[in-house]
C-alpha positions as CSV (number, residue, x, y, z in Angstrom):
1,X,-7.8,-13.3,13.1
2,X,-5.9,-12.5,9.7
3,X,-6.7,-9.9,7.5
4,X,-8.9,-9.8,4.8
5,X,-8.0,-11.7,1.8
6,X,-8.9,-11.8,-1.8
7,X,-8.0,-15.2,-3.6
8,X,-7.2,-15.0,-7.5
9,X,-7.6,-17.6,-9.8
10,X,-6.5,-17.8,-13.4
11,X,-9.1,-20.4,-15.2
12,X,-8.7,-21.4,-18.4
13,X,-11.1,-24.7,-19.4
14,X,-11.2,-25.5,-16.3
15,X,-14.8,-27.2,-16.4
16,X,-13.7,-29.8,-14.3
17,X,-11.4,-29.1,-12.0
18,X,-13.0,-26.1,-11.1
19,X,-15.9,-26.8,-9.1
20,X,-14.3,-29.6,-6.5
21,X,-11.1,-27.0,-6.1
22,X,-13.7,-24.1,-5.3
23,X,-15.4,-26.4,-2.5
24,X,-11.9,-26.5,-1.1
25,X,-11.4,-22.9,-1.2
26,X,-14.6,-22.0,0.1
27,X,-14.5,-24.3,3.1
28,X,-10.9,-22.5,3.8
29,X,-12.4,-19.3,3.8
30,X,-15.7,-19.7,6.0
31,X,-13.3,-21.5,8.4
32,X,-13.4,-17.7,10.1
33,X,-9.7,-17.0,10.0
34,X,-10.0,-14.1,7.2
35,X,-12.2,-11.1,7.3
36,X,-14.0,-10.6,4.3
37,X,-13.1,-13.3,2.1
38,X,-13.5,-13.3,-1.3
39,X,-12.8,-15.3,-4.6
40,X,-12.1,-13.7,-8.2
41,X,-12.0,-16.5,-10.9
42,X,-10.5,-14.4,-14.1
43,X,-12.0,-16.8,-17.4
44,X,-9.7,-16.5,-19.9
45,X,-11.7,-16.9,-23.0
46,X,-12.1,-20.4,-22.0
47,X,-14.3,-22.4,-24.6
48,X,-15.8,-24.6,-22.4
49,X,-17.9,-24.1,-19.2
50,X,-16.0,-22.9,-17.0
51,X,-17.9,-19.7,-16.5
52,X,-20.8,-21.5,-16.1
53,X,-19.5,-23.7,-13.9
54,X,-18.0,-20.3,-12.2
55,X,-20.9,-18.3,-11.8
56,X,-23.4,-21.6,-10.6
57,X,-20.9,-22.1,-7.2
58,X,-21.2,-17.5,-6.8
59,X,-24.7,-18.1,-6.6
60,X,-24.7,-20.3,-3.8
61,X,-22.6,-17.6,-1.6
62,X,-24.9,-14.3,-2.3
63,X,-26.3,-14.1,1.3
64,X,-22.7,-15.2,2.8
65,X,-19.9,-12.9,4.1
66,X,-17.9,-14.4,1.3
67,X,-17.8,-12.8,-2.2
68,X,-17.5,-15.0,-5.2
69,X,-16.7,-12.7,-8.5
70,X,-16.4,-14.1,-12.0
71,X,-15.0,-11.8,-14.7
72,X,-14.6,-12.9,-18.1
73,X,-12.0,-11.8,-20.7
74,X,-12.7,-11.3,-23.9
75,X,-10.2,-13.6,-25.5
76,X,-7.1,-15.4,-24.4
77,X,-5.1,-13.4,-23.1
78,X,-2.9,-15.2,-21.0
79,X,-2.4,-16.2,-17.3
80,X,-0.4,-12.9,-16.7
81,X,-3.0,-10.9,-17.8
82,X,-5.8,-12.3,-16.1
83,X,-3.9,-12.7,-12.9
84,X,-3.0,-8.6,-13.1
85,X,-7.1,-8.0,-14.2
86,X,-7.8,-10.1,-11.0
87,X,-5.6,-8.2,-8.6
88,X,-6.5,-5.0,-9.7
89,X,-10.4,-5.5,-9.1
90,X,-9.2,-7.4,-6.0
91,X,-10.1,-5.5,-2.1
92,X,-8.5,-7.4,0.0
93,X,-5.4,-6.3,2.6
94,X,-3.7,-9.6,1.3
95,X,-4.1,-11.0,-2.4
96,X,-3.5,-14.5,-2.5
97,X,-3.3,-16.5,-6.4
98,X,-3.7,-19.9,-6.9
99,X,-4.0,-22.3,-9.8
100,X,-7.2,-23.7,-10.7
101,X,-5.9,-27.0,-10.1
102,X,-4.4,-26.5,-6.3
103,X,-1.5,-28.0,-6.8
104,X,-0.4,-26.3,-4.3
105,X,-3.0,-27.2,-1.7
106,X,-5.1,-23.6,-0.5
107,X,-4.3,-24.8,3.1
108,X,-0.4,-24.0,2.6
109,X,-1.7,-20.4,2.6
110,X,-1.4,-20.5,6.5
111,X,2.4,-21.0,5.9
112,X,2.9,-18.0,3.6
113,X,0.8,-15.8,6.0
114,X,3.1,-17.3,9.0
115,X,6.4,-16.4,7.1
116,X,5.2,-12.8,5.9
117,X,4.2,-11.7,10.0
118,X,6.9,-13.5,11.7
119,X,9.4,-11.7,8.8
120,X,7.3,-8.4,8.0
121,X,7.7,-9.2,4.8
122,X,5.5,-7.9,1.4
123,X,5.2,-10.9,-0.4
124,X,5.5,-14.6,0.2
125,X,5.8,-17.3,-3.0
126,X,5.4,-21.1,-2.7
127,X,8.3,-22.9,-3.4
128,X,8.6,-26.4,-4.8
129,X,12.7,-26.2,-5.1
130,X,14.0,-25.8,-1.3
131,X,11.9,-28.6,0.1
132,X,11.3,-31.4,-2.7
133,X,10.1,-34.1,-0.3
134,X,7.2,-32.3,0.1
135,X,6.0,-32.8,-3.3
136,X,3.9,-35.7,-3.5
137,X,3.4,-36.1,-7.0
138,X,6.2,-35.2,-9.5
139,X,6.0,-33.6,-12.9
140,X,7.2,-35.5,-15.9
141,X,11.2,-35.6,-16.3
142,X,11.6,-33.5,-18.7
143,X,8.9,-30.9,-17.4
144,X,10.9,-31.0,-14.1
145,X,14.6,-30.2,-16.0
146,X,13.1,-27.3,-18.1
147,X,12.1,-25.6,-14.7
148,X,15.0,-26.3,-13.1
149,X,17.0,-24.8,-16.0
150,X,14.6,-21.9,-16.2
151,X,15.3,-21.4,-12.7
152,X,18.7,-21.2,-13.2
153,X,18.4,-18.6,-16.0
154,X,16.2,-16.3,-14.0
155,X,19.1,-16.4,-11.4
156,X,21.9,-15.6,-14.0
157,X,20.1,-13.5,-16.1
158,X,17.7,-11.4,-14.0
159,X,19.1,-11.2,-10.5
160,X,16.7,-13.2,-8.7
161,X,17.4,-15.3,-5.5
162,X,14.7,-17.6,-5.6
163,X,14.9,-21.3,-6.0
164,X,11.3,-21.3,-7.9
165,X,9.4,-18.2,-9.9
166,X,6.6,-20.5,-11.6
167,X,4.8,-22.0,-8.4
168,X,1.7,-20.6,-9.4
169,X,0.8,-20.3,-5.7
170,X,1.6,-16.7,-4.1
171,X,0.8,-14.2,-1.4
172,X,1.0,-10.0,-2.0
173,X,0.2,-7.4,0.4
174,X,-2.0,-4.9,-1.5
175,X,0.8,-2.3,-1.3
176,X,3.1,-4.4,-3.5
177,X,0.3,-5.5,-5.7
178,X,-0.8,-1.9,-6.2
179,X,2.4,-0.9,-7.3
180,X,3.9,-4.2,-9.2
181,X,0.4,-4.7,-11.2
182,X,0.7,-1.0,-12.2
183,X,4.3,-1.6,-14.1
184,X,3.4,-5.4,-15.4
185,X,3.8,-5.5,-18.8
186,X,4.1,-9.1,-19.9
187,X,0.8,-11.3,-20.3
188,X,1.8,-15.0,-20.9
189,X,3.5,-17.3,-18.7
190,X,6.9,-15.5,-18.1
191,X,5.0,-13.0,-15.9
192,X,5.9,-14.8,-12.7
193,X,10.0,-13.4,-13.4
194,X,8.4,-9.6,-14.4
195,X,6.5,-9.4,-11.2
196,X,9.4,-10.9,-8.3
197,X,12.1,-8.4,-10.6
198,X,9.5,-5.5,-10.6
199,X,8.8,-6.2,-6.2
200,X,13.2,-6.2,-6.2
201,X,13.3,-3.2,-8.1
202,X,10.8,-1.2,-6.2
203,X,12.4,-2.4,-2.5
204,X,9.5,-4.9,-1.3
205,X,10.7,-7.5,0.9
206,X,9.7,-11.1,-0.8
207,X,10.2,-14.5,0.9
208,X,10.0,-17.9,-0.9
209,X,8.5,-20.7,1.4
210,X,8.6,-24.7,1.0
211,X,4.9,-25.7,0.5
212,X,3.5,-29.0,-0.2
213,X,2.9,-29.7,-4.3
214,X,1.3,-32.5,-6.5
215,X,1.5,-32.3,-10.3
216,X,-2.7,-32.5,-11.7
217,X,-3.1,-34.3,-14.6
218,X,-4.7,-31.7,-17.3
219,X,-1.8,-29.0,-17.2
220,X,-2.7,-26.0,-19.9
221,X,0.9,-24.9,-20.3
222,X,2.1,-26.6,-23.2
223,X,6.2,-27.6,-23.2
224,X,7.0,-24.9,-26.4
225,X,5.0,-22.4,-24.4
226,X,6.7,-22.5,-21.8
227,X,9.8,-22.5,-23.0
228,X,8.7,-18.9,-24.7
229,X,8.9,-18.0,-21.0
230,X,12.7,-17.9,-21.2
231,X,12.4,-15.2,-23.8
232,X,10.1,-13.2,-21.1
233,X,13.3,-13.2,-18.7
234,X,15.2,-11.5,-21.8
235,X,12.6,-8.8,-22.2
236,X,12.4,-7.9,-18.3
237,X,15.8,-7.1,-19.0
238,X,15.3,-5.1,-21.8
239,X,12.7,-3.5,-20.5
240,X,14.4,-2.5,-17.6
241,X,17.4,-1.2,-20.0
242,X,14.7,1.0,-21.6
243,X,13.6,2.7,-18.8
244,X,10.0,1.2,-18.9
245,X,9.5,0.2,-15.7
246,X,11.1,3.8,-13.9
C-alpha cells in the first residue's frame, strides 16, 4: 500500500472540465492503493462555477475515507499561489498537483511513485520532453517552440537539468514541500522554475519521469503570459543573488 497522499489542484473556471476530471481522480483514489486520500481544489477567484461545481462532488464523499476540500481565494492570484496555499493546508506524506484538465492522466501518478521508491528520491516531475511519443495530442507549434525555448533558458540561466519545468503534473514528499513552499515567492506561472531551483538549493533529490500527455482544448495560460514566465527565471536568480531564499 502507498502512503497517504494529498492531490492539489489549481482551478481557475474550470466549470467544465472539472467535474468529469474529479470522477477520474476519485475513482484513482478509492482504488485502495493510498491511505487517507484526499483532494484540495485551490479556486482562484474563478468567475464562473467552479466552486460550485467543487463543493457539489465534496458533498458526495462526507461519509467516505476520502476528503474532498475546496478553498477559495479571494482574487486571482495566480497558479503559484494557489498551488503553495494548497500544499500548505495539505496532510498527506506525499503531495501530488495536477491540472484541472489531466493532461497528464492521474493514473501516471503510479510511475512517479515507482521512480521516487525504487530511487529514494524527494520529488518526482512529469516530463513531456524525454519521451515525446507518449504525448498523444500535441500543443499548437508555436506553444510547443516557446516551451522548448523556455526550457532551454531555465537550463542556461538557472542551473536546472530537466528537460521540462511546466508539466503541471508533479509529486513532493511533505519534507520538500514543507521546506520549498516556505521560501516560494513567485505567484504566476514561472513558479514551476522557483520551486525545482529552491528543492536544488536546499539538497532534495528530484527525478523527472516520461509520462503520457494530451494537450485539452480550453488552456487558461495565455501565449504573453507565459512568456512573462521567462522573466520569473531572471528573478529566481536575482533573488537568489539577494540572499532571499538563505
Amino acid at each position: 500500500m502507498y502512503p497517504s497522499l494529498s492531490v492539489v489542484i489549481p482551478s481557475y473556471n474550470e466549470e467544465k472540465r472539472l467535474p468529469p476530471a474529479l470522477d477520474r481522480v476519485v475513482q484513482y483514489l478509492m482504488n485502495g492503493h493510498y491511505r487517507d486520500p484526499e483532494i484540495i481544489i485551490v479556486n482562484d477567484g474563478s468567475s464562473d462555477r467552479t466552486s460550485e461545481v467543487a463543493r457539489g462532488v465534496a458533498a458526495e464523499f462526507t461519509q467516505s475515507n476520502l476528503r474532498i476540500r475546496v478553498l477559495d481565494n479571494s482574487g486571482n492570484y495566480g497558479k503559484g499561489y494557489s498551488v503553495r496555499r494548497g500544499a500548505n493546508e495539505s496532510t498527506g506524506e506525499w503531495l501530488l498537483v495536477s491540472d484541472a484538465d489531466l493532461s497528464a492522466p492521474i493514473e501516471e501518478c503510479d510511475k512517479l511513485f515507482t521512480a521516487v521508491k525504487e530511487g529514494n528520491f524527494d520529488a518526482a516531475i512529469g516530463s513531456r520532453a524525454l519521451d515525446r511519443s507518449l504525448i498523444g495530442v500535441r500543443q499548437l507549434l508555436l506553444r510547443e517552440f516557446i516551451g522548448r525555448t523556455f526550457n532551454v533558458a531555465v537550463r542556461l540561466i538557472a542551473g536546472l537539468p530537466f528537460a521540462d519545468t511546466q508539466c503541471g503534473f508533479k509529486l513532493f514528499s511533505r519534507q520538500l514541500a514543507r521546506r520549498v513552499f516556505a521560501a516560494q515567492s513567485l505567484e504566476r506561472f514561472g513558479f514551476d522554475v522557483e520551486i525545482l531551483y529552491l528543492a536544488k538549493k536546499f539538497g532534495f533529490r528530484v527525478v523527472e519521469v516520461p509520462i503520457r500527455w494530451d494537450d485539452v482544448a480550453g488552456t487558461k495560460v495565455a501565449t504573453f503570459s507565459g512568456a512573462d514566465a521567462f522573466l520569473d527565471i531572471l528573478r529566481v536568480r536575482r533573488n537568489d543573488w539577494l540572499g532571499k531564499y538563505d
